[in-house]
VOGU-3710 file (C-alpha; in Angstrom, 3 decimals, decimal comma):
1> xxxxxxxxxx> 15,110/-8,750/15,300  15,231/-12,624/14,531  14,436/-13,261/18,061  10,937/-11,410/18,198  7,885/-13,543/17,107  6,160/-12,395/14,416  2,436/-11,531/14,824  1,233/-15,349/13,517  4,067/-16,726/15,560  1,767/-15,309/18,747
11> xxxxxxxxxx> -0,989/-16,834/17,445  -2,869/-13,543/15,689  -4,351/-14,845/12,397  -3,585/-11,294/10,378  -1,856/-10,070/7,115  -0,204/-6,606/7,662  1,085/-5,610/4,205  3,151/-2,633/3,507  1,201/-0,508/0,330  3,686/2,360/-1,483
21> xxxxxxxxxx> 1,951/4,684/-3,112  2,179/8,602/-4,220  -0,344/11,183/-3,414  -0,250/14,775/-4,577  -0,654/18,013/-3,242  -3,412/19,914/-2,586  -2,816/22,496/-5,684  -2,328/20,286/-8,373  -4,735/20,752/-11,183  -6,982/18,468/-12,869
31> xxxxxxxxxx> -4,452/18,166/-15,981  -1,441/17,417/-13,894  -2,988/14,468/-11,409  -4,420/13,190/-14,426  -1,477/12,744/-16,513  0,552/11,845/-12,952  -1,789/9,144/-13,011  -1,817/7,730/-16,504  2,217/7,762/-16,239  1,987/5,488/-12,842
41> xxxxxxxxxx> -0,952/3,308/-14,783  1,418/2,924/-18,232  4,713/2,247/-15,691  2,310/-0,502/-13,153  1,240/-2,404/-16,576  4,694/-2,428/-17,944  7,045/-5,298/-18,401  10,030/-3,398/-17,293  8,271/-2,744/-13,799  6,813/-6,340/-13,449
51> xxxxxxxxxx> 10,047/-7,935/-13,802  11,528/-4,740/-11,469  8,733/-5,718/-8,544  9,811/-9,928/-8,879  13,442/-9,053/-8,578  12,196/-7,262/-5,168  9,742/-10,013/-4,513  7,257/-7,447/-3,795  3,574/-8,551/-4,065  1,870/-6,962/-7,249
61> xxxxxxxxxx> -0,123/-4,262/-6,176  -1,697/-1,945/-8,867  -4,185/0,922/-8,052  -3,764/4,448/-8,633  -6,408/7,210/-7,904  -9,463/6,951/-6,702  -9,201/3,385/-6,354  -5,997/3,953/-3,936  -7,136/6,463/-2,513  -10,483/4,577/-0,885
71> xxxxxxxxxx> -8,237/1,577/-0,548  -5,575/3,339/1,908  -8,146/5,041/3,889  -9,871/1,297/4,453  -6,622/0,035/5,576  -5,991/2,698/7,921  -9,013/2,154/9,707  -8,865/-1,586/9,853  -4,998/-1,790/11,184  -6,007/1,102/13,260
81> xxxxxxxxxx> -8,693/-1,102/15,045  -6,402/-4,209/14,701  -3,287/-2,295/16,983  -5,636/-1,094/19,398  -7,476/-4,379/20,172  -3,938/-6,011/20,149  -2,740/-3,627/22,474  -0,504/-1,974/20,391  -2,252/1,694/20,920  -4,586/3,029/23,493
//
């Protein structure tokens, strides 16, 4: 793959990060995503994970819930809009 350009190498000014993230399914109680949640917010403010994400060199990138949630859906939309005005999709 060294021989395709990447996107700025054609000359489109864009950021297209990759976001992991966990969802849950649709019969999980309260209880449960709530204590699914507190374990990923303890683990993302954790020492042990920070220095796990720089040995990856992955960007840090902390949002769980809600916050995720809304944040995902945003990005879907935008990179949807982005592929089809660069071609990518019809």
């Amino acid at each position: 793959m060294k021989n395709i350009p990447t996107a700025k190498e054609q000359g489109y000014d864009i950021v297209w990060p990759v976001v992991r993230g966990f969802y849950l399914g649709p019969k999980v109680t309260d209880e449960e995503y709530d204590w699914w949640k507190a374990s990923f917010d303890k683990l993302l403010a954790s020492e042990e994970f920070a220095k796990l994400r720089d040995q990856r060199e992955l960007f840090p990138f902390a949002m769980t819930g809600a916050e995720l949630d809304t944040y995902v859906k945003k990005q879907v939309a935008d990179y949807k809009a982005l592929a089809k005005e660069f071609g990518l999709i019809q």
